[in-house]
N, C-alpha and C positions, 0 to 999 in steps of 0.2 A: 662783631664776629671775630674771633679768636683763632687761626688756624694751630691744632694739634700736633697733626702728625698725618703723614701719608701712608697706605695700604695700598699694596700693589694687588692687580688680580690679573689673573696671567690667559682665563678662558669666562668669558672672554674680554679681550685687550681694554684693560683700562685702570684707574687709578681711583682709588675712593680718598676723600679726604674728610678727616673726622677734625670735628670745630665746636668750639661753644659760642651759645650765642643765650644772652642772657641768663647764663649760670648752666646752662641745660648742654650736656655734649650729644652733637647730631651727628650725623654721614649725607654726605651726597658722592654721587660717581658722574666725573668724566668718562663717556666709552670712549673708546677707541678704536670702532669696531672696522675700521678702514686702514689700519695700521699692517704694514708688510713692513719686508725686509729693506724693501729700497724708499721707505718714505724721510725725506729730509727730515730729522728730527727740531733743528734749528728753528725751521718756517714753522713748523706743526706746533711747537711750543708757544710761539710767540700768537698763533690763532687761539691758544689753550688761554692766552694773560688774556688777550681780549674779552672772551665770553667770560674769565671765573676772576672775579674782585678780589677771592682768598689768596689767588696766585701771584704774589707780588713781584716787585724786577728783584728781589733779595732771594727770591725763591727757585730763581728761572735754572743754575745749574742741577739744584738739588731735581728739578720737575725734568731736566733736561737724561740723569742720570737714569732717572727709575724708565722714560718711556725708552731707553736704550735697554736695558733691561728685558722690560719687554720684548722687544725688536730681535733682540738673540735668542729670545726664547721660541719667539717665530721663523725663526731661522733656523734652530736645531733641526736633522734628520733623522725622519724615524725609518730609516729603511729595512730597520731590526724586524726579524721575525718573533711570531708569539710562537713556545713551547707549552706542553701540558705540564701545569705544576702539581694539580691533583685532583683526583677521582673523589666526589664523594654519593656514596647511597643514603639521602637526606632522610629518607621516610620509606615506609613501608608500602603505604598507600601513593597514588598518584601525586606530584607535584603538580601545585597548581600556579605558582610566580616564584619569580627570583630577585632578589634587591641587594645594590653594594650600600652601606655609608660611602658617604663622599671620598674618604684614599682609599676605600677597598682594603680595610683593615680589618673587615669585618663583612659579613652578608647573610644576608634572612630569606629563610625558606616556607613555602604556605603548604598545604595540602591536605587531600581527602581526609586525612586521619584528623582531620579537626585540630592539629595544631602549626605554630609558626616556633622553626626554630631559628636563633640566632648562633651563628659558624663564625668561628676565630680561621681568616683566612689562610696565614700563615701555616697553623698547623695540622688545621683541618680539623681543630677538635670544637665536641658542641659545646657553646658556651649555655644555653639555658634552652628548653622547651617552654613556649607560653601556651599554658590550655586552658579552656576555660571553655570556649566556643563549644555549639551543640550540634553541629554542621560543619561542611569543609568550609577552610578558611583558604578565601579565593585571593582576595586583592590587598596587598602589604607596602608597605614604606615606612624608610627612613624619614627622620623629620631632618634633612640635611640643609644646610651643608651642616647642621650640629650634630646628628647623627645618634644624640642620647634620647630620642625618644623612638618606639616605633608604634606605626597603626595598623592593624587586621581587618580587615570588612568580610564577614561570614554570609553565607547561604541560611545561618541562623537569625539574618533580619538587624545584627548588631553589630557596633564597631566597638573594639578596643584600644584602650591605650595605656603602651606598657614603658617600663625602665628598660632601657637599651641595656642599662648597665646590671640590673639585678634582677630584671625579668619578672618585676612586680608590678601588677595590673591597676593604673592610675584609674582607670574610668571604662565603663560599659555605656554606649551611646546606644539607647534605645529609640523606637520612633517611626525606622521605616517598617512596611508591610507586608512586603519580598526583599527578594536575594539583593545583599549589596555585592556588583558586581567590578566597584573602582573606586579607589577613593586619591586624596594628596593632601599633604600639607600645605599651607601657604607660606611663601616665602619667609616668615617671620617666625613662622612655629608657633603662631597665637590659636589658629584655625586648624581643624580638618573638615576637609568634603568627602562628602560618600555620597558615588552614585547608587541607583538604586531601580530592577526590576519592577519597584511601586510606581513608575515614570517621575519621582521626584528626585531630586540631589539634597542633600541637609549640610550647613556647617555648623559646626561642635567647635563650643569652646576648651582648647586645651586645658586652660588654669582650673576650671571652675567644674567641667565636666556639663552643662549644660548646652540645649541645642539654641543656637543662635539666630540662626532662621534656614525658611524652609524655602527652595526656586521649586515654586509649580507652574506649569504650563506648557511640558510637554505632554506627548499624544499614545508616548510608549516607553520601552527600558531608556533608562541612559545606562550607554557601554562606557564612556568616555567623557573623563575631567581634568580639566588642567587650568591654573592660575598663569595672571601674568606675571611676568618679574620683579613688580612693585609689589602684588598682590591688592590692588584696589577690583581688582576684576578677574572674573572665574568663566569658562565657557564650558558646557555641557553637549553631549554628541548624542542622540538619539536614533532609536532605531524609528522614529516616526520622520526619518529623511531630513530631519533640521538640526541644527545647532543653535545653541539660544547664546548671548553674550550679557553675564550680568555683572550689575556694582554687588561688590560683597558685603557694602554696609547695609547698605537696604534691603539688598534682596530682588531688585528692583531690575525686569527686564529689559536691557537699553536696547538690545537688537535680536530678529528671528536670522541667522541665515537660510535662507529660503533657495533650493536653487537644484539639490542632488536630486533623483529618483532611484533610491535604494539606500538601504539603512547606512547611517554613518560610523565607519569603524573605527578613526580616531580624528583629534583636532589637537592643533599648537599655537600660540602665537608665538610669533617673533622675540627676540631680547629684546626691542626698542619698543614692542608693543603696536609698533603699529601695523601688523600684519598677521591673520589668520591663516593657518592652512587646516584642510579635512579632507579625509580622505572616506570614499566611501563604494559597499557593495554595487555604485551602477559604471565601476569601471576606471571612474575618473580623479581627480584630486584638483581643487577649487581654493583659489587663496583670494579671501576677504580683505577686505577695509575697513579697519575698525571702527574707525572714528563714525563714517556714515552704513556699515554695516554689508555695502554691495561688494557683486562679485568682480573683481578686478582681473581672475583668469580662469579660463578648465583648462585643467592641464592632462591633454586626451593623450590616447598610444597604448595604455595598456588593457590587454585581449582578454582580463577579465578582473573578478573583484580585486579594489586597493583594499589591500590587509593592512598596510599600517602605513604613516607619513611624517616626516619630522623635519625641522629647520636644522643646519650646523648654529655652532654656540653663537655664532655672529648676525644669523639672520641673512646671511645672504644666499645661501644656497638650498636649496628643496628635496628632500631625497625621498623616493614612493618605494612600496613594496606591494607584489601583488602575487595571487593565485596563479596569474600567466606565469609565472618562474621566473622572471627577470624583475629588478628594480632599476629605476632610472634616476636621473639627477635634475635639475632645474634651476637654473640662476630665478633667484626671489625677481628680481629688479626688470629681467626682458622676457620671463617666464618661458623664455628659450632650452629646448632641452638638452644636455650638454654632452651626457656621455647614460649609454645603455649598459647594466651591469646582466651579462647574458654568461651560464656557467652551470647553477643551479638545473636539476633537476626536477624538481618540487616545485610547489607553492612558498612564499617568503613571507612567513608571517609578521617574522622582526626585522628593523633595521634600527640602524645610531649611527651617528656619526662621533670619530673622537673628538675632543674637547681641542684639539689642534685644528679640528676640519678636515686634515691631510687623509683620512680614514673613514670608510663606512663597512659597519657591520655586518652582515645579513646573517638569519637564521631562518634552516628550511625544513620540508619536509622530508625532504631526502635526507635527513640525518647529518647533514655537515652545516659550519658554518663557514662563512667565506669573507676577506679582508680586500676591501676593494680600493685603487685609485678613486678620487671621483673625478678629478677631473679628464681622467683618460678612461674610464669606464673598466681597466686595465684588472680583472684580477690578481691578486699578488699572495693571496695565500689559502689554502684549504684546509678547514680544523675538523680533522677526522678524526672519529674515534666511539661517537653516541651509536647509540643501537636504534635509534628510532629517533621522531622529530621531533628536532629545535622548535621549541615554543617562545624563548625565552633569550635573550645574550644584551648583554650593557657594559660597558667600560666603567672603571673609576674616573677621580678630576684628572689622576696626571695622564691617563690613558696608556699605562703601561701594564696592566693587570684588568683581564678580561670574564666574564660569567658567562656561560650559557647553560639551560637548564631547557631537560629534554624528556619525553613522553616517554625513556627508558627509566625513569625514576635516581637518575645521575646530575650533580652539578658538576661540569669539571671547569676549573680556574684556568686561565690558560695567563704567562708571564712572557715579558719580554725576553731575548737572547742576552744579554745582559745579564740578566738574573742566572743561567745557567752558568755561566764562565763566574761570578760571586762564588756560587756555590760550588764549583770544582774549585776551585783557589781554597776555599777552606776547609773541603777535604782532605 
């Protein structure tokens, strides 16, 4: 084994190192997902030479340099506020999702009018309309972090896959029997999933345009799909009260989670993988064990359905969103609740947290979206300005540049303060 050269990755904290080993150049990642401002970098290097054989004493400044790096970049404050950078009226018809590529240089739009358009974010002009679909086109993504492909899943039964860059349609995945209502790429871009009202999920191969294989064995819709980080494994969210956890090479069901009483509205694992969350219509949100599939916690409190639920980039933290109007926080590790996000008006359909952690998003039905501490539950900003409700809001990687997309048929981009003082200097 040959070490390359290092790659830094900044969300979250760790270092990839790319090597050849027998002619063939590979990747693996060190995380670093316990990495703050006050960790000795010295100690934490020399744990780094013990577990990785690539990292020799000859290497130790250069390995010493990058997680310092890091270290400042966890240290930066974001105490900048987000301005509106721009209004746009995507579609005639209702929007039905919103999506950034990975710097948000870029974002794609779905909706009733049956097509997905792709928006040059900077200036707000359309870069391409993809049509084709015979129905609205509900569920969209990036193939990120590459960002040159995107996928459609229609109410038309089919999925597309288009040129990010020229807006040319690689492949029509035929197969399911109802509305595909989610779908994602796998970490690698080889795969997409589409879930699907037929109660199956399908993954389609990207190259070739073929379906790969079919996960049967739920009881109703799946609303809800998402991959692990490696991509050996895919978990699907039913409205038949389960989530199923499967290998993506087979096909092949390793775990039911058994445990909600009311349909599931979404699920995540962990960055390390080894930790499920789901969130669902009986109130509650439940974080799995992968490996053997049991419920490790419910995470009770809120007064009515969890609309949605996500991990920060690291996995340590929990963040619920619910119809009661408030979202809460959760350390992964004591299932402890940490800070209650109370403000909203509405129901919270959305939440995220930025790619720093330092941030979560919410998006409601009262028409605002709101920028929250998590660890003091502290509100710190209100994004005023939609005429009706937030369905929709996502950061980019650097988390400086914001989406939310709302039931008034508007995406507005919202930028850092930063960006406004840019742009007065070069006026």
């Amino acid at each position: 084994m040959k070490l390359k050269r290092f790659l830094l990755r900044y969300y979250p904290p760790g270092i990839v190192l790319e090597y050849e080993k027998g002619g063939e150049l590979k990747t693996k990642s060190i995380d670093l997902l316990d990495l703050s401002p006050d960790t000795d970098i010295g100690e934490l290097v020399e744990e780094i030479k013990k577990t990785e054989p690539l990292i020799t004493a000859s290497r130790t400044e250069q390995v010493k340099q990058l997680v310092q790096r890091l270290q400042e970049k966890l240290g930066q404050q974001d105490d900048q506020k987000f301005y509106l950078f721009k209004v746009l009226r995507a579609h005639i018809l209702p929007l039905t999702n919103v999506a950034f590529n990975k710097s948000g240089s870029s974002f794609i739009t779905g909706s009733y009018d049956r097509t997905c358009k792709i928006w040059d974010t900077a200036s707000g002009e359309e870069l391409h309309t993809l049509e084709g679909h015979r129905n609205v086109v509900y569920a969209i993504a990036f193939n990120n972090p590459y960002g040159d492909k995107i996928a459609t899943g229609s109410f038309d039964k089919t999925c597309k896959l288009w040129s990010a860059e020229t807006g040319k349609c690689y492949h029509t995945f035929r197969g399911h029997t109802a509305e595909i209502v989610c779908l994602s790429f796998n970490p690698q871009s080889t795969l997409v999933a589409t879930g699907s009202m037929d109660t199956t999920a399908k993954l389609w191969d990207v190259q070739t345009g073929e379906e790969a294989v079919t996960l049967t064995g739920h009881s109703a819709e799946i609303i809800s799909l998402s991959f692990n980080t490696t991509g050996d494994k895919i978990i699907t969210g039913s409205f038949d009260h389960t989530v199923s956890l499967w290998d993506v090479q087979s096909g092949r069901r390793i775990h039911t989670l058994i445990g909600h009483r009311g349909e599931i509205s979404s699920a995540q694992f962990n960055w390390d993988c080894s930790l499920i969350v789901t969130g669902s219509m009986d109130k509650t949100c439940m974080v799995w064990d992968t490996i053997n599939g049991k419920c490790v916690a419910s995470l009770t409190g809120h007064e009515d359905e969890v609309l949605d639920v996500c991990f920060d980039y690291t996995g340590q933290f929990i963040a619920t969103a619910s119809a009661d109007g408030t979202a809460r926080v959760y350390s992964a590790s004591s299932q402890k609740c940490i800070a209650k996000l109370e403000g909203h008006e509405g129901e919270i359909s959305k939440l995220c947290f930025n790619p720093q952690g330092s941030r979560i998003l919410t998006g409601s039905a009262d028409k605002t979206g709101r920028m929250w501490d998590p660890h003091t539950g502290q509100c710190l900003q209100v994004l005023e300005g939609h005429t009706d409700e937030i369905f929709s809001c996502a950061f980019n990687y650097e988390g400086n540049t914001i989406i939310t997309g709302s039931k008034d048929n508007t995406c507005r981009i919202w930028r850092r303060d930063r960006n406004v003082i840019e742009e007065k200097i070069m006026v």
